[in-house]
C-alpha positions as CSV (number, residue, x, y, z in Angstrom):
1,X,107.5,36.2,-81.3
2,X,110.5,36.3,-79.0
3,X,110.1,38.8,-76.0
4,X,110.9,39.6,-73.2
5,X,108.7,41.6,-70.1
6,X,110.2,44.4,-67.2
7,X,107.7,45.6,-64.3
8,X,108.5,48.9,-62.7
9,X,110.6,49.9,-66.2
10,X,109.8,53.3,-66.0
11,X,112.7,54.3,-63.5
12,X,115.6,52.6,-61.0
13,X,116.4,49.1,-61.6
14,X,113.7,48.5,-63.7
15,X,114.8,50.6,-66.4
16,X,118.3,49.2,-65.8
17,X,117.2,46.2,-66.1
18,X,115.2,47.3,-69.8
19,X,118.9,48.5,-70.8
20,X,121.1,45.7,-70.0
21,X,117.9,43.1,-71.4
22,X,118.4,44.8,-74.5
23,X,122.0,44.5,-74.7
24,X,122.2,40.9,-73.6
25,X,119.2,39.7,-75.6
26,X,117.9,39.3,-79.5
27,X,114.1,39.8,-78.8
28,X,111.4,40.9,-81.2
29,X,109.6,42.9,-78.4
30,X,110.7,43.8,-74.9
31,X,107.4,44.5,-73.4
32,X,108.2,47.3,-70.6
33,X,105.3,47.9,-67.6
34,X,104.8,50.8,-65.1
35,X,102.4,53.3,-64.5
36,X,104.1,56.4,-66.0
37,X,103.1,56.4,-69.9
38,X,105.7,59.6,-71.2
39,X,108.6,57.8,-69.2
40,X,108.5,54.2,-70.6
41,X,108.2,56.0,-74.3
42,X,111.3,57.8,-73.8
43,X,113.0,54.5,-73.7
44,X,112.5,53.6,-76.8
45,X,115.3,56.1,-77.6
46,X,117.9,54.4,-75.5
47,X,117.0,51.0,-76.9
48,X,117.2,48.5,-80.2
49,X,114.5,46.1,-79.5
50,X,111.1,47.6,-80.0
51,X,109.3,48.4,-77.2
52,X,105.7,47.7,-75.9
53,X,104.1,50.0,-73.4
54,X,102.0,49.1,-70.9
55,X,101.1,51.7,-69.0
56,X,99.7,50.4,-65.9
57,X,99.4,50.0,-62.3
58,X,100.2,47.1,-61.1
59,X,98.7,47.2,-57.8
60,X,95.2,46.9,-59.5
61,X,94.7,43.7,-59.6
62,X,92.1,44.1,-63.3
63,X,95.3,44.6,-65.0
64,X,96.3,40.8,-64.7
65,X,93.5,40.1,-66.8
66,X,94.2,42.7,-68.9
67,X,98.0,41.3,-69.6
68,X,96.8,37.6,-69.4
69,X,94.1,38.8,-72.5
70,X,97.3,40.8,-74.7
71,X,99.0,37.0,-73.8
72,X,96.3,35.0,-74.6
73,X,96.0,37.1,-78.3
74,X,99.9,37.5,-78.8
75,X,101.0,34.1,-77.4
76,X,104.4,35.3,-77.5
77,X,108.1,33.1,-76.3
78,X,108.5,35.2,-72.7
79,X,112.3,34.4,-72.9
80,X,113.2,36.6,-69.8
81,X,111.1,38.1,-67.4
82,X,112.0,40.8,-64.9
83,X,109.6,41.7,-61.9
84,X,111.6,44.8,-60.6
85,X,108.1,46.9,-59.6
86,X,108.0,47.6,-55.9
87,X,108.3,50.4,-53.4
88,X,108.7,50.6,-50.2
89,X,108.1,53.1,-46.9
90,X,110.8,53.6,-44.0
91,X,109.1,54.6,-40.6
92,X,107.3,53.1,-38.1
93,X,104.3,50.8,-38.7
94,X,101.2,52.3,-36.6
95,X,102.2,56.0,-38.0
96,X,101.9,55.1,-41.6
97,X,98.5,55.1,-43.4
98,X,97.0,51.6,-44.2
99,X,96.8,51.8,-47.8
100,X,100.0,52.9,-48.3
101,X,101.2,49.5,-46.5
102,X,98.8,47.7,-47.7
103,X,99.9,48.7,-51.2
104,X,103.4,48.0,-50.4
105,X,102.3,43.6,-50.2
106,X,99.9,44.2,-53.4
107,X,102.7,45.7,-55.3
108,X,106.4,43.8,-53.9
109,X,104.4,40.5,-53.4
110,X,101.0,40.1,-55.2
111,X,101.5,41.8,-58.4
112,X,104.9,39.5,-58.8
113,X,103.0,36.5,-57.8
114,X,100.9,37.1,-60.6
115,X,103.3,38.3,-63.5
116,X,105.0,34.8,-62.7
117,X,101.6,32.9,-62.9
118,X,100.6,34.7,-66.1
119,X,104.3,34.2,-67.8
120,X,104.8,30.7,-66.9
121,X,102.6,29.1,-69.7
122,X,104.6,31.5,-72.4
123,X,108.4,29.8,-71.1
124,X,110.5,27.2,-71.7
125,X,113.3,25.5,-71.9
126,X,116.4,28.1,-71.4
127,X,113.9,31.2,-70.0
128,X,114.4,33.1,-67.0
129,X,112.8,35.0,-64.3
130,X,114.6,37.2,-62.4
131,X,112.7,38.9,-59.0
132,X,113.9,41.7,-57.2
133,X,114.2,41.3,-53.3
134,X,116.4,42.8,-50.9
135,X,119.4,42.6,-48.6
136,X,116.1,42.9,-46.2
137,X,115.0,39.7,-48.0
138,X,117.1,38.0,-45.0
139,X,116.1,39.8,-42.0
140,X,113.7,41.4,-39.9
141,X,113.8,45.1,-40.2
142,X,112.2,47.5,-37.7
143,X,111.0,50.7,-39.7
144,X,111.2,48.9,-42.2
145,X,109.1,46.2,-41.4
146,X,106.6,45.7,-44.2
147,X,109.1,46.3,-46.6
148,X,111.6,43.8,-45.2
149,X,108.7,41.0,-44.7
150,X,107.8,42.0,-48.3
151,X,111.2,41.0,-49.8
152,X,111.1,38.0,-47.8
153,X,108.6,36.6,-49.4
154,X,110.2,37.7,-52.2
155,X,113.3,35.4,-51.8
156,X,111.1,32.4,-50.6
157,X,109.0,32.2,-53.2
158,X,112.1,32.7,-55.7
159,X,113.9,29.9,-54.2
160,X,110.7,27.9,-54.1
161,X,109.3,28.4,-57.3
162,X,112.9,27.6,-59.0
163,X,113.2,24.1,-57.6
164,X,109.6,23.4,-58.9
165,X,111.1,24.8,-62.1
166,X,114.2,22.9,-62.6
167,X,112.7,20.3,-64.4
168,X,111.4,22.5,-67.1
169,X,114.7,24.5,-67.2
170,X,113.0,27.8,-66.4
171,X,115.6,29.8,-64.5
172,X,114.7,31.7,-61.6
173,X,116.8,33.9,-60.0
174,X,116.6,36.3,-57.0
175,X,118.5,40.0,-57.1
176,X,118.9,41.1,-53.3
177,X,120.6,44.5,-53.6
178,X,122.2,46.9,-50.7
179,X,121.2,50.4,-50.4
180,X,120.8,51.7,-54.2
181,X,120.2,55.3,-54.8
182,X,117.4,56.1,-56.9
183,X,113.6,57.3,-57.1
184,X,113.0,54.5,-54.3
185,X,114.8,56.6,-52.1
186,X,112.6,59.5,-52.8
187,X,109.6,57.7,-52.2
188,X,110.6,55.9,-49.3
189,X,112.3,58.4,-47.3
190,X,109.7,61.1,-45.8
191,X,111.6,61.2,-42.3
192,X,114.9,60.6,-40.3
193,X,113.6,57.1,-38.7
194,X,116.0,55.3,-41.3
195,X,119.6,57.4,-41.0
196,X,122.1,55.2,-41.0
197,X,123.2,53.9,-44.3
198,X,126.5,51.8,-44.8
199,X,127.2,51.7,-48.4
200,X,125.5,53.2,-51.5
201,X,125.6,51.6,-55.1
202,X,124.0,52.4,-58.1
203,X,121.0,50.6,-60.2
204,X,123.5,49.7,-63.2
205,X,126.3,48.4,-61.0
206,X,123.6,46.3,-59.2
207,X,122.0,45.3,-62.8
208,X,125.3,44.7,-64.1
209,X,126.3,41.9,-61.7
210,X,122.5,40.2,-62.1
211,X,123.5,39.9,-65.8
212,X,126.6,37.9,-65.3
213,X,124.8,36.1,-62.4
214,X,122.0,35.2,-64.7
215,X,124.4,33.4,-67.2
216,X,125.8,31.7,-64.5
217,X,122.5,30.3,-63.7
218,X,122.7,31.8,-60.0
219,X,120.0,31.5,-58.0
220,X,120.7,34.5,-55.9
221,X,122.3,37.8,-57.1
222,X,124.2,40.0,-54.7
223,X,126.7,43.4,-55.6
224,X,129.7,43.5,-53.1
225,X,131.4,42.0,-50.1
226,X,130.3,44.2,-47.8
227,X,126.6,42.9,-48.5
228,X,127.8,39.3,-48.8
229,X,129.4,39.7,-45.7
230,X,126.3,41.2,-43.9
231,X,124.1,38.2,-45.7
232,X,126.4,35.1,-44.4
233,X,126.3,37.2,-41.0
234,X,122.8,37.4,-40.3
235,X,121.9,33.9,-41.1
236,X,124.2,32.8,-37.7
237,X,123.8,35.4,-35.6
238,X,120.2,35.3,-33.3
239,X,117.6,37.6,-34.6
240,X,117.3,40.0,-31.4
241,X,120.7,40.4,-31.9
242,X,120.3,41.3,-35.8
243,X,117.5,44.2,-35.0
244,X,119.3,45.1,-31.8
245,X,122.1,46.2,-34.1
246,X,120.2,47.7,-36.6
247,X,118.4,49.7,-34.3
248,X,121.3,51.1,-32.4
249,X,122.9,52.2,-36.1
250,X,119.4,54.2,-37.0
251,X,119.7,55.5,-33.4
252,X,116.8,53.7,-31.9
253,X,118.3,51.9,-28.4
């Protein structure tokens, strides 16, 4: 059985991603994960490949055993898998509760970790992984900071795991958008720490340029000049003088 398995598919760019996944691929099953039950079975109406729902959090760590079980009894071909689940909080770090930051690194970071792990036996030849980081991925981000470190890791371990890949011809390939507008926002947003925002884009513009980038066997995905700019930037550019700027544009001198 050919399929392939989304994180975070129940909104955003996980539920892009589900869309364009569909489009681009003949799979038996697209196996679609995120806590909210009702929205990953609405899907099923936008979409051609069956869908299974998972409806789970991913932040609790006994639901890798419970996927690594349904793998284990399936032993399905994991032709392309997406980790887009993630969420992050804007604000500064000693004013935010612990479990909510906390949750942020089980979520971004360990629960990917693991979907890879648990995957990786199921691939070959010709698969994919694509991981959702960050245009923070690149940089230090104050008020942003667990977030930004989160995506990080993100793009390391990406970049990492796809050289150890490369022999086996398992693509991996890293998405790190700009600012996107959707349910994120609403989550991350509870204040006016984080004002400044340069340039919006939307989920399918962002998940339309990962699919060509995929084919091409890109490593890293990025939507727009602006943000290409901002990434070849930051990488010359001293990293006091990177937050420096970014704190002046949210206001913060």
């Amino acid at each position: 059985m050919n399929i392939g398995v989304v994180t975070g598919a129940s909104s955003g760019m996980g539920k892009e991603f589900v869309l364009a996944i569909d489009r681009e691929y003949d799979l038996d099953e697209l196996w679609v994960i995120a806590r909210r039950e009702e929205r990953l079975r609405e899907l099923q109406d936008s979409c051609r490949t069956k869908l299974r729902v998972l409806a789970w959090d991913l932040a609790d760590p006994a639901n890798y055993e419970r996927f690594r079980q349904l793998l284990e009894e399936v032993r399905p071909c994991i032709r392309v898998l997406v980790n887009a689940a993630g969420y992050g909080l804007f604000g500064t770090f000693e004013e935010m509760g612990l479990a909510e930051q906390l949750g942020i690194a089980d979520v971004n970071d360990k629960a990917l970790t693991a979907m890879c792990l648990l995957c990786l036996p199921f691939m070959a030849k010709g698969d994919a992984i694509v991981n959702l980081g960050s245009n923070s991925s690149w940089q230090p981000v104050p008020f942003l900071a667990v977030y930004a470190a989160s995506k990080a890791y993100v793009l390391s371990f990406s970049r990492a795991l796809g050289r150890e890949l490369k022999p086996r011809g398992v693509h991996v390939m890293c998405v790190c958008p700009g600012w996107i507008r959707t349910e994120f926002m609403d989550r991350a947003v509870h204040d006016d720490t984080v004002k400044y925002y340069d340039r919006w884009y939307t989920a399918k513009q962002v998940i339309d340029q990962a699919m060509k980038d995929l084919k091409k066997k890109k490593k890293v995905s990025i939507l727009g000049v602006p943000v290409r700019r901002q990434v070849r930037l930051v990488k010359f550019l001293p990293t006091d003088v990177v937050m420096d700027t970014w704190c002046r544009q949210q206001g913060k001198e």
